[in-house]
Each structure stands twice: as C-alpha cells, then as structure tokens.
ZAMARGU-4260 file (C-alpha; in steps of 0.2 Angstrom, whole numbers, plus 5000, padded with zeros to 4 digits):
<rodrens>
0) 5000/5000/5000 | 5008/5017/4995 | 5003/5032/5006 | 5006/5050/5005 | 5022/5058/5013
5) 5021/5080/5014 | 5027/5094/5024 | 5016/5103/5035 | 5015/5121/5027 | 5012/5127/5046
10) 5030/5123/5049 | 5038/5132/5038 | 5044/5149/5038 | 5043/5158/5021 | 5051/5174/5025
15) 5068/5165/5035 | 5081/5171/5024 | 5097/5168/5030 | 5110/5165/5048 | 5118/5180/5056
20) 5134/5179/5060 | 5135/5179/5080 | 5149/5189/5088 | 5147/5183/5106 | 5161/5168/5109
25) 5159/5151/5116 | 5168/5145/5130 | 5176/5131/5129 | 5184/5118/5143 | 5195/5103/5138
30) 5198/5085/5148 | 5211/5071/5143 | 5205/5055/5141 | 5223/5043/5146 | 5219/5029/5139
35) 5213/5034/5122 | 5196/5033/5114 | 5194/5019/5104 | 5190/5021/5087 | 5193/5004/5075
40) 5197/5004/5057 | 5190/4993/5042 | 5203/4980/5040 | 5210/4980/5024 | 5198/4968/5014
45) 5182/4976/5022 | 5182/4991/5009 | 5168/4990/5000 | 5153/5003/4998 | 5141/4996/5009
50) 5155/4990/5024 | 5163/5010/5022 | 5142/5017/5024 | 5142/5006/5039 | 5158/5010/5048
55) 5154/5029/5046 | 5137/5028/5059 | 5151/5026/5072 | 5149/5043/5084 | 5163/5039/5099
60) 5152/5047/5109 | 5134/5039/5116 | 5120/5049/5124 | 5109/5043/5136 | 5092/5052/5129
65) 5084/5047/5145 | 5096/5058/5154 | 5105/5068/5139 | 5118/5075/5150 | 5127/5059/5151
70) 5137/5056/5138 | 5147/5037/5137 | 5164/5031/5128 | 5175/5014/5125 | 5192/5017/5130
75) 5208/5008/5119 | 5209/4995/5134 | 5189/4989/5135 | 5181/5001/5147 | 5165/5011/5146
80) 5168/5027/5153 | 5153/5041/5158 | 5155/5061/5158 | 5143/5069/5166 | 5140/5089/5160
85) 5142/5098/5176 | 5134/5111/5183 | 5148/5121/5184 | 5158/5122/5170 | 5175/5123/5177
90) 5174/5107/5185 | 5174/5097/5168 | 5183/5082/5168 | 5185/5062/5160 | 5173/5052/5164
95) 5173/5036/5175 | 5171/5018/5172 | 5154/5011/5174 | 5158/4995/5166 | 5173/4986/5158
100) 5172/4972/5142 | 5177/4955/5144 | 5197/4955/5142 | 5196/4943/5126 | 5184/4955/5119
105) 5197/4971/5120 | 5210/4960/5113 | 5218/4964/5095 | 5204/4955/5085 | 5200/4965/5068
110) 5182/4968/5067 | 5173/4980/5054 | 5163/4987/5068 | 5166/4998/5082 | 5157/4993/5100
115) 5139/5002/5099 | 5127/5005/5114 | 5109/5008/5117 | 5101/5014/5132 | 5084/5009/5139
120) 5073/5014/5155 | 5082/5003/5165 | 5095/4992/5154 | 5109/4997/5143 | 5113/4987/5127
125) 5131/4983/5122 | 5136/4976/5107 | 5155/4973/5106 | 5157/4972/5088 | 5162/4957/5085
130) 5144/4944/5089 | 5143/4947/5108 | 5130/4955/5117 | 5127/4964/5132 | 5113/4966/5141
135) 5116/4977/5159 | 5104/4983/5174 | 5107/5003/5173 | 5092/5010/5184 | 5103/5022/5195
140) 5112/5028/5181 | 5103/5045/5179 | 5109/5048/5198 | 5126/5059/5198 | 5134/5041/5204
145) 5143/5031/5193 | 5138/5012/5200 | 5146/4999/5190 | 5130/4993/5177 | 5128/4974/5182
150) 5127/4959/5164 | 5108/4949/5166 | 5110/4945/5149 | 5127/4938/5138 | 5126/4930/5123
155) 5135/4928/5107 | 5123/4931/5092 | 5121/4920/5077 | 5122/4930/5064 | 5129/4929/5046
160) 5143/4941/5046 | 5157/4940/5061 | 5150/4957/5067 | 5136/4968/5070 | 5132/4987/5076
165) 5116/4990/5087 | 5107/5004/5077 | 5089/5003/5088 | 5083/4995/5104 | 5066/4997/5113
170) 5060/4990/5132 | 5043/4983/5134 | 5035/4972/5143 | 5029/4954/5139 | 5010/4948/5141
175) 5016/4940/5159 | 5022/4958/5163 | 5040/4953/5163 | 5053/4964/5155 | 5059/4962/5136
180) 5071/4971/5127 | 5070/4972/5105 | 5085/4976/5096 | 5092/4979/5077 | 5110/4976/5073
185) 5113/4979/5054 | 5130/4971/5046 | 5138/4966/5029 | 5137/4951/5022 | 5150/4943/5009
190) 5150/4928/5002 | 5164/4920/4988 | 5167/4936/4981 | 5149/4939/4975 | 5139/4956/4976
195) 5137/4961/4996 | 5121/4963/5004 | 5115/4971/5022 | 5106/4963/5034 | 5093/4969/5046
200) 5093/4956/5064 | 5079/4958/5074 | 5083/4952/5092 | 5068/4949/5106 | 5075/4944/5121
205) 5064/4943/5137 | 5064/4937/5153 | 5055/4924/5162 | 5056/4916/5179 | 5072/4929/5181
210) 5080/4920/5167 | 5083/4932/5151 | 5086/4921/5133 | 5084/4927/5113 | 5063/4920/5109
215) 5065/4926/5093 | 5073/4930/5079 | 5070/4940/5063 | 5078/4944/5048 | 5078/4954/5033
220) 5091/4957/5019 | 5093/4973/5007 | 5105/4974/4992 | 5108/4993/4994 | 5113/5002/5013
225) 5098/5010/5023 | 5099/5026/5027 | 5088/5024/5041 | 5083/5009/5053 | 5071/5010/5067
230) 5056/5005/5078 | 5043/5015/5075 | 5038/5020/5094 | 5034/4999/5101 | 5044/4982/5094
235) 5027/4977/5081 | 5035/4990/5065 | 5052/4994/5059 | 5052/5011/5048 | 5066/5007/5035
240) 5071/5021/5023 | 5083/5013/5006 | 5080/5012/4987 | 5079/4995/4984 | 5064/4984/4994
245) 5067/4972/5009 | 5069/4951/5008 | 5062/4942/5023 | 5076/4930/5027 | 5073/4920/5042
250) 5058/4921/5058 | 5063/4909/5072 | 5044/4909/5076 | 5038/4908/5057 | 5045/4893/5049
255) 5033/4896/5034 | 5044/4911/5028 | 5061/4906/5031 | 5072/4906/5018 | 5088/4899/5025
260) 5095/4893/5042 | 5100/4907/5053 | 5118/4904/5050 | 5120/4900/5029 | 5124/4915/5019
265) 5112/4924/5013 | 5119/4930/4995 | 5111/4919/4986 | 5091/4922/4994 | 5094/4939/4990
270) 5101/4936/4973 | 5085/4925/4970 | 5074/4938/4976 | 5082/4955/4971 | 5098/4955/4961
275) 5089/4943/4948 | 5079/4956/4945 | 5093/4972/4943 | 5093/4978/4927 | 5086/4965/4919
280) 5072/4978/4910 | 5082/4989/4899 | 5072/5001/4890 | 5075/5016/4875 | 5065/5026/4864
285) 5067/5036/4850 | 5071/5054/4850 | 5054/5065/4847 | 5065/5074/4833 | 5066/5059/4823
290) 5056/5056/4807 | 5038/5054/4806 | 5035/5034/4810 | 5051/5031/4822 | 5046/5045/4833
295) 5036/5034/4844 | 5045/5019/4844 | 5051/5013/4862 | 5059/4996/4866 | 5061/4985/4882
300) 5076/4970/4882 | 5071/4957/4896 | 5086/4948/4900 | 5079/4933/4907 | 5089/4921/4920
305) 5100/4906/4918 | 5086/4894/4924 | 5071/4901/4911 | 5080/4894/4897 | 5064/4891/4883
310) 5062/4876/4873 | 5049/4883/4863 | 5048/4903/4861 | 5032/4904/4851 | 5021/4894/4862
315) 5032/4900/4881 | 5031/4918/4878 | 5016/4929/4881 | 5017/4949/4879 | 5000/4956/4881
320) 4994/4975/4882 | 4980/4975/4892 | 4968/4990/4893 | 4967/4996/4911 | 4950/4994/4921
325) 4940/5009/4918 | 4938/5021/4931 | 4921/5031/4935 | 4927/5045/4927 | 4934/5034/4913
330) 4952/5043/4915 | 4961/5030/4913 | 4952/5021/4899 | 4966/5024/4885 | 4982/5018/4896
335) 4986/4999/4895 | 4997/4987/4906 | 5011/4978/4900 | 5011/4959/4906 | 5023/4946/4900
340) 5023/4928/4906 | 5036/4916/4901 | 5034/4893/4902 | 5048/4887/4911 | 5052/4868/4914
345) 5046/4873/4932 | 5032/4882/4927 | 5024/4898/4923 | 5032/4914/4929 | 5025/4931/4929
350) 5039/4943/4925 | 5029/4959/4920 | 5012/4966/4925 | 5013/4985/4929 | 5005/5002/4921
355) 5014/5010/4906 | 5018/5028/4909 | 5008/5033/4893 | 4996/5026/4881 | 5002/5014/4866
360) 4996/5008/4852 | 4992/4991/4858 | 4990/4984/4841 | 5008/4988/4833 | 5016/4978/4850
365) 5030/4965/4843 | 5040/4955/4851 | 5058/4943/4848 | 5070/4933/4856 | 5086/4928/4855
370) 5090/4912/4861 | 5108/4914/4862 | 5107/4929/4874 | 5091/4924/4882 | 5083/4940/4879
375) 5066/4947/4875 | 5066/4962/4863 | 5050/4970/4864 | 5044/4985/4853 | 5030/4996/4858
380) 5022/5010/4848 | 5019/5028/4857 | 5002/5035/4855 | 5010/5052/4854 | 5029/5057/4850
385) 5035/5064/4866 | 5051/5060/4879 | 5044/5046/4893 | 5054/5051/4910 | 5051/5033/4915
390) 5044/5015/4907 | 5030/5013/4918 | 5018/5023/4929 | 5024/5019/4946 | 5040/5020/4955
395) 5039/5007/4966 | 5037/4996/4949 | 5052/5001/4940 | 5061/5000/4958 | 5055/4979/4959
400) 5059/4977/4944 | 5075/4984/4941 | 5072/4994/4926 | 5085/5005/4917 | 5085/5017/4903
405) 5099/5014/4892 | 5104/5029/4885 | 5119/5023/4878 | 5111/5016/4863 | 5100/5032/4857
410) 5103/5034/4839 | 5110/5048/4832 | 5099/5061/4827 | 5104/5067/4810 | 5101/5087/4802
415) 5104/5097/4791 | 5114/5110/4805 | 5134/5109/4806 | 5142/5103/4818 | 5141/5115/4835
420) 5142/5111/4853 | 5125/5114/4861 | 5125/5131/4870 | 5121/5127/4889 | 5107/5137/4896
425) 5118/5142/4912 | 5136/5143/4915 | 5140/5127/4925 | 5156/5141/4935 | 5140/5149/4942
430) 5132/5132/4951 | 5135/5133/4970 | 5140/5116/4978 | 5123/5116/4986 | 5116/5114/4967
435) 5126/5100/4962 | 5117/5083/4959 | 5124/5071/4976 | 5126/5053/4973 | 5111/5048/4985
440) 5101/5058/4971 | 5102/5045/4958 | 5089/5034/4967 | 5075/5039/4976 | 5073/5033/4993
445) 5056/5028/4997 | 5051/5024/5018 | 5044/5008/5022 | 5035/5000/5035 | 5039/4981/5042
450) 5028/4973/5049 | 5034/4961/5064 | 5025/4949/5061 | 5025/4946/5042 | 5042/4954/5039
455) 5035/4961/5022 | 5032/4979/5018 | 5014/4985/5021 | 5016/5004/5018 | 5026/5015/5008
460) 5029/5031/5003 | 5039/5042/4991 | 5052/5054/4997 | 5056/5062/4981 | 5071/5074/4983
465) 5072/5072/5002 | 5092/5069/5003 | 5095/5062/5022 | 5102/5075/5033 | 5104/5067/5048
470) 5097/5055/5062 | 5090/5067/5078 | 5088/5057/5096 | 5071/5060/5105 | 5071/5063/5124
475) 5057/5052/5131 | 5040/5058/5140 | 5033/5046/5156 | 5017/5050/5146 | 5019/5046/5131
480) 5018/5028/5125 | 5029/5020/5109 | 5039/5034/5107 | 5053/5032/5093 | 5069/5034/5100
485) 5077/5043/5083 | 5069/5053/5070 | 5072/5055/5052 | 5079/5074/5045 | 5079/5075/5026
490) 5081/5091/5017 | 5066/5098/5007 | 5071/5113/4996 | 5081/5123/5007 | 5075/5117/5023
495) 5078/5103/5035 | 5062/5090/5041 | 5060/5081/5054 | 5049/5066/5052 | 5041/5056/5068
500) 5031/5040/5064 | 5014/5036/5067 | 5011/5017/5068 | 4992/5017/5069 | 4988/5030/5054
505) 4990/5021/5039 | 4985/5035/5026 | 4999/5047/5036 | 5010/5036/5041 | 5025/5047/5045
510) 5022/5067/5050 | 5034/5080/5047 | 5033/5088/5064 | 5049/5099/5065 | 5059/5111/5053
515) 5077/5117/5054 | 5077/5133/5045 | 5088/5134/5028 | 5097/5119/5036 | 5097/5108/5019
520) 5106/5123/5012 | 5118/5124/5026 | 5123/5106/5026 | 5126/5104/5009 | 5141/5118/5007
525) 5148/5109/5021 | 5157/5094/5013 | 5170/5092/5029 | 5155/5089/5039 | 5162/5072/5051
530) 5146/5074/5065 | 5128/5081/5065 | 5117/5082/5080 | 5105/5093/5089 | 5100/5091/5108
535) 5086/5075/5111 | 5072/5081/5103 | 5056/5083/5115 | 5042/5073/5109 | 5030/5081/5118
540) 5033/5099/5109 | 5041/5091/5091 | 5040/5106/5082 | 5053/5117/5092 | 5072/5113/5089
545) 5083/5124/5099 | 5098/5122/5087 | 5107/5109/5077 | 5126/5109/5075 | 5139/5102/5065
550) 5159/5097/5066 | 5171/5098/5052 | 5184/5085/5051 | 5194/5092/5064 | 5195/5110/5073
555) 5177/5117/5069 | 5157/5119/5075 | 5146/5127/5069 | 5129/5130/5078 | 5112/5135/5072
560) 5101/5144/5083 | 5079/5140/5077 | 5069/5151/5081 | 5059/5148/5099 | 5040/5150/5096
565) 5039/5156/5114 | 5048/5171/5112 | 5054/5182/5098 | 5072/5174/5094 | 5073/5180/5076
570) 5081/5196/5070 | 5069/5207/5059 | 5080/5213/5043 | 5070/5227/5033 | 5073/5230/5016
575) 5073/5246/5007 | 5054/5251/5002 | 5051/5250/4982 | 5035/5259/4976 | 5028/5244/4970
580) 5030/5233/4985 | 5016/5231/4996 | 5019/5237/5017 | 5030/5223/5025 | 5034/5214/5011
585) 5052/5221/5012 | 5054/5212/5032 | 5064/5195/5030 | 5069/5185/5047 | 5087/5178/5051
590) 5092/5169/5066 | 5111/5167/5075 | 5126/5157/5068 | 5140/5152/5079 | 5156/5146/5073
595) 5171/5138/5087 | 5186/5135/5085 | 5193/5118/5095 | 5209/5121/5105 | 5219/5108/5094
600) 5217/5103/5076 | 5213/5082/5080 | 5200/5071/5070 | 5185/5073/5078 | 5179/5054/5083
605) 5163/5059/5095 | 5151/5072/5096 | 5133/5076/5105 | 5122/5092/5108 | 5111/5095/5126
610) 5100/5109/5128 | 5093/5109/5146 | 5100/5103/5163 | 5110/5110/5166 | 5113/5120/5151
615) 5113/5122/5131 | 5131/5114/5126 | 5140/5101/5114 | 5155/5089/5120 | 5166/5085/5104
620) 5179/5069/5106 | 5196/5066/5100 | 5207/5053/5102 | 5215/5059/5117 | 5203/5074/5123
625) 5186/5078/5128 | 5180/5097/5124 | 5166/5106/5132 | 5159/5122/5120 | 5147/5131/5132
630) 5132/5139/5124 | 5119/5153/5132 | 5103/5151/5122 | 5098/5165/5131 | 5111/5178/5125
635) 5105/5175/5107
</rodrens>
C-alpha cells in the first residue's frame, strides 16, 4: 500500500532568509581521556561501499536520551567510561568507568565494527562488535553516581557476518508483565566474492522466571545500505528508509517464511529475490525529433535468467497490452498494462504486469527473442511522440523490477545544421555546491513499513528529493507511550524536516513535525562535515528545535540557533521600500550562527548536543581529549 508523505505548510517559515553571524564567543573547557578513545578501522579487505556506509554511523560518543547529560565512551583498553555535563563548567573532567568488556573482547581482534550502545529505561545494550551482546541493569544511572552497570544477559549472536552494530533498541513488557528488550543490529554480508548485501537482525530477548534468553529471531536482507533503521515507537513495526525493497530471510517463530537457516549466507536468497531482477528491463525510445514513424517507437530488452531457458519461444512467451480497468470517470480508459509471462520447465512465471507511463498503440506491439542471449526484445508504439521520464507509471514498479533506461544506445539524430556544441542554458562556474546533483540523488529513497510479524512491507511512501540530513535522538516523556527513540531529517528545498512515525495512521504514516530553517542549504556547502546532532528532541513539543550543530573533520562547530516559538528569537531585517512593494513585504527573518574554534586541530571521533539541565552545550571527542563548548541560548 503506497501512502502520502508531505510537509506541514504550518511549519515552515517563508520569510527566513538567512543565519547572522553571532559575535558573542563560546567558552570552551577541555579534559584528557589517558587511555585513548577507541576508534577501530576497516581491515583491509572490508572496503567496500556498503561496509565503508556502515563504519561511518560510528559517533565515539553515546547519549543517554533518558538523561542527555550523560554522555558514554569505549576506551583503547575495553572500558565504558561516563562524563557527566556539570553544573559548573569549570569542573569538567574524563569520565569514569561504569563497566569494563570482557578482556578477550578488548584484545587485538579485527572487526569491521566499532562497539555500539543503546540505552533503555532501565538496561543498557552493548554490542561489542564482534557477535557478543550485552545486556546490563542501569536504573541508577541517571543519579550523579557512577555504580558499575551489572550483565543479566550475555550471549554471542548467530548472525551471518562475524560482526554487527546495534542501530535501535526498545523496552517493553511481555503479556506476563516481565521485561523484554528488542533490538536491530545491521552488518555486511559477503560471500565467495559475490555482490554484498545488508542485513537487518531483529533480536527479542525477554525474561522469564528471572532467566533472560533470545525468543525470537527475525531477519531481513537489502541489496543497497539504509539510510535509516528503526522501531517506530513499540517492537510490532520497523520504519526502513533505502531504494531497493526488503527480503524476509529468516523468523525463528515463522518457519513458513524462512528462507535459509540462521547461519547459511544469505547472497544467494537475496540474489534470487532482488539481484535477479537488477537491470534485467532495459528500455530506450526514440528521440521526438526523429522522422515521422520512428518517433514513437520505444523498446524493452528482458534479460531473462540462467534457469528460464525456453524450449519453445512461440508457444512460452506471452506479451499482452491489456487495457486498464475503467475508472468512474473513465480517466484511465486509453492507458494499458504491460504483462509478460514466460513457460519454464518449472512452470509459469510472471515477469511483468505494471502500468505503462503513457498510452500505446496496443496493436503495433512486437516482440523477439534471441536464444543465444536469452533476451526478449519487445517493441511498443507511442500514441504520441514525446520524451517518457520513465517506462511505467509507478516507481515502486520500476524500483522491483529493476528497470534501466539505456541511454547509451540512442541513435544519432541526423540534420541538416553543422556541427556546433549545444550552447548550455547556464554557465556550470555559476552552480554553487549546494546545486550540484549528490550521489544519493540517483535513486530515490522511498520509507517503508515492516511489519513484525510478516516481515514484508505494508506501507510505503515516496520521498522524492528528500536527501538524508541526519538522524535526531528523541528525549522520552513518562506519558507518552511507543515513542521512537530517533527521528528522520531529510532536506526539502532549502529546509531541514523532521519526520516522527505514526504506527496506527495508515494513510499518514509518518508526519513532518519539526523544521530546521535553511538547514538543507547549510549542510550541503559543508562537505568536511564528520558529525551532525542537535539536543534530544522533545516529543511532547516536536516542532521546536533549539539548534542543530555540525563538526568539520577536525578544529570546527558550527551551531544554528531556530527560532523559539515562545519568544521572539529571530532578528527582523528590513529592506529598502520599492514603490511597487506592498507594506512589509520588504521584512525577511534571520536567526544566530555560531562558529568555534577547537583548542587543537585532532579528527574529531565523537560528538553530541544537550540543551537543558543544566545548560545548552556540545561535547566533541578526539582521540586523546574531551571538549566542552558552552552555549547561552539566552544571549542569542
């Protein structure tokens, strides 16, 4: 089911024009860590695209949104250290252990993930990289004491890939009122040299009798990266934002769906089910400035697949351009479907049955095949000369069945003009990075919903020209029930969005509920950027974001101030009167930039953002320090 994904018009700021330049400065106190924070590399025969995408979700530092204050770390030698933001500044220091990893897990063991931690209401989750997990009793943790967290729950994880990073967790409660704890680690599978995949595990572990164990295991496979994983509020949905669709791989409690044993590779399922299907329709059409009667021709190549070999082409192949059903209105009488169907030794399979982007001529269709490259050339005649932007009417069709338009084989079109190089309608010196075309916009992302229970997608929507920003924590109410611990920011035009799910609205599944003003524009002249965070969002009041900052590489922050909606935070510009301009058109809005300078120019490894208790800041981590930049909201 596809549903509709916009931004609320209320949220946006029309007359916000750009960020003042703030001349107040930020203190800034600095701590040495002794030990080092770690930080592991990808070994060397980890470098691929998808391993390289998930290595860089790796923030040293860990907020605890329950108490966002406290701010956790690994050290080089296995321990899990906690700086608490003090109340007063000056008395900044390293944080303290709370917990040390097992000494074979902090040995030199190369792993292409980094140890990752989640927290809950009253357990923290450690995965150390490699397959082992920890589950810890934390309740007094949002005390200014640092007791040591106690291990309920250890257990090395049978997953594909030798290791995993915990992207999401969630704490509920089971039908006999004991506690259960759901969690997503995501990791890179390889097999024999083939096309890498990522899979989604879905851990339940709950306790019974005082005894914690894994009930249940779910898993899910995806060709391309997500660029967003998480519960949406409870542990019954997954919100799952990537360009390719979702394999169901294996369900400990659904036999029926499994597609392998937990421990096989999984290369091949997803092979079967997705990378049989890439790029196997390719499709031109001729140029409109062609002459009369070639116009309108348009072909598909179907590259079938080493097992649909046909004994008999004329009899096992079936191309058909159905009309569609007729609507009340009879809009869509004239447009038809194209269905192909092909006889295999194992039966018939359905390779084709989607809407065509405009009508045909369903009488001209043709169709041929050649048997030594197992293809299907089929021709299909345009009602009307014109430029299709895609084969058929839906994305999501093109996206399953991995159509590409072959631009490569266009033929030449031929005139009477001499040779001149086509005059550009801008100068491309002019083009600001910001208006460059970014590699994530060759594929559009589309949102998904997961069902728990199913493990197949039962809502989606388009996200058109919303490049991923970043991923905002949420700070949790006791009143509110399933809230999402992470929200999605995706940039729209020039602005930033923030998107919170709704798990029981299936026409509006996922709301825009926040804006960061101008920040799609900002991010994208930064291309140093390393870190971007903003304090734990509220979820009581979404739409107000006190600021968002980002690090460079090393040595910079920059932090943008949004305007409060309780007070008047914005600086009125007014521009000079025209005679033609009507009274306070010339008033545009502008809000605070600040930029800070770190005392020393190290790669920047860790970094959050706080906002209240006890005041605005953001802690950035290096290798060997700790740095507190000191922000007064109020001042701005």
């Amino acid at each position: 089911m596809n549903a509709s994904i916009a931004p609320n018009r209320d949220l946006l700021h029309p007359k916000f024009e750009s960020y003042k330049l703030s001349l107040k400065s930020a203190l800034t106190f600095s701590a040495s860590e002794i030990e080092s924070i770690d930080l592991r590399f990808l070994p060397p025969n980890a470098f691929s695209k998808l391993e390289i995408q998930l290595s860089s979700l790796h923030n040293c530092l860990f907020q605890d949104r329950f108490c966002p204050s406290h701010l956790f770390y690994i050290t080089s030698s296995g321990k899990v250290k906690c700086v608490i933001i003090p109340q007063s500044k000056e008395h900044f220091q390293s944080g303290r252990t709370v917990f040390v990893i097992p000494a074979q897990v902090s040995t030199k063991r190369v792993s292409a993930c980094n140890v990752s931690l989640k927290f809950l209401q009253d357990y923290v989750l450690l995965a150390d990289g490699f397959r082992g997990l920890y589950l810890m009793e934390s309740s007094e943790r949002l005390s200014d004491i640092f007791p040591c967290w106690e291990v309920v729950f250890e257990k090395q994880l049978d997953l594909a890939s030798e290791s995993g990073y915990l992207i999401d967790a969630v704490q509920t409660k089971t039908a006999a009122g004991e506690p259960q704890v759901d969690c997503i680690l995501l990791s890179v599978i390889k097999s024999n040299g083939e096309k890498s995949c990522v899979h989604i595990d879905w851990f339940t572990i709950a306790c019974s009798s005082s005894e914690w164990r894994v009930s249940r295991l779910r898993r899910l496979a995806c060709s391309v990266f997500p660029d967003y994983v998480a519960f949406e509020g409870g542990p019954f949905t997954l919100a799952v934002r990537s360009t390719q669709p979702l394999v169901p791989l294996f369900d400990s409690a659904k036999p029926a769906i499994n597609s392998l044993t937990p421990s096989s590779s999984p290369v091949e399922v997803v092979a079967s089910d997705l990378g049989s299907t890439v790029s196997r329709f390719t499709w031109t059409q001729s140029l409109p400035s062609m002459p009369q009667g070639d116009s309108c021709l348009l072909n598909v190549l179907v590259k079938l697949s080493d097992n649909q070999q046909l004994a008999n082409p004329k009899t096992a192949i079936d191309v058909v351009c159905r009309p569609c059903e007729t609507s009340a209105d009879g809009a869509n009488m004239k447009f038809h479907r194209l269905e192909l169907r092909v006889q295999t030794d194992k039966g018939s399979v359905q390779l084709c049955n989607a809407r065509l982007f405009a009508p045909i001529r369903p009488s001209n269709t043709m169709w041929t095949y050649d048997r030594e490259t197992n293809c299907i050339d089929i021709t299909l005649v345009k009602e009307e000369a014109g430029t299709w932007p895609r084969l058929f009417a839906e994305p999501d069709e093109e996206m399953r069945l991995g159509v590409r338009y072959d631009d490569e084989s266009l033929p030449a079109v031929t005139t009477n003009a001499p040779d001149e190089p086509m005059q550009s309608c801008f100068n491309v010196e002019q083009l600001e990075d910001v208006d460059m075309v970014q590699e994530a916009d060759d594929e559009e992302a589309v949102m998904q919903r997961i069902d728990g229970e199913s493990l197949k997608t039962v809502l989606k929507a388009e996200m058109i020209g919303h490049q991923k920003l970043y991923v905002a924590l949420t700070s949790p109410v006791e009143s509110s029930v399933n809230q999402p611990s992470q929200l999605l920011c995706t940039r729209y035009d020039v602005d930033g969005l923030v998107w919170a799910p709704q798990p029981d609205n299936q026409e509006h599944p996922w709301v825009h509920v926040a804006t960061l003003q101008a920040f799609g524009y900002v991010l994208a002249s930064k291309q140093n950027r390393r870190f971007v965070a903003s304090p734990p969002l509220d979820v009581s009041q979404f739409s107000h974001v006190p600021f968002v900052a980002v690090t460079d590489m090393s040595r910079h922050v920059y932090i943008y101030w949004q305007p409060n909606p309780t007070k008047d935070s914005l600086t009125e510009l007014r521009h000079r009167q025209l005679n033609n301009e009507e009274l306070g058109s010339g008033v545009v809005h502008t809000s605070w930039q600040q930029v800070v300078s770190l005392p020393d120019a190290e790669e920047v490894i860790g970094f959050a953002a706080v906002a209240t208790n006890p005041y605005s800041a953001c802690v950035v981590a290096t290798r060997k320090n700790l740095h507190l930049i000191c922000l007064d909201e109020e001042d701005q």
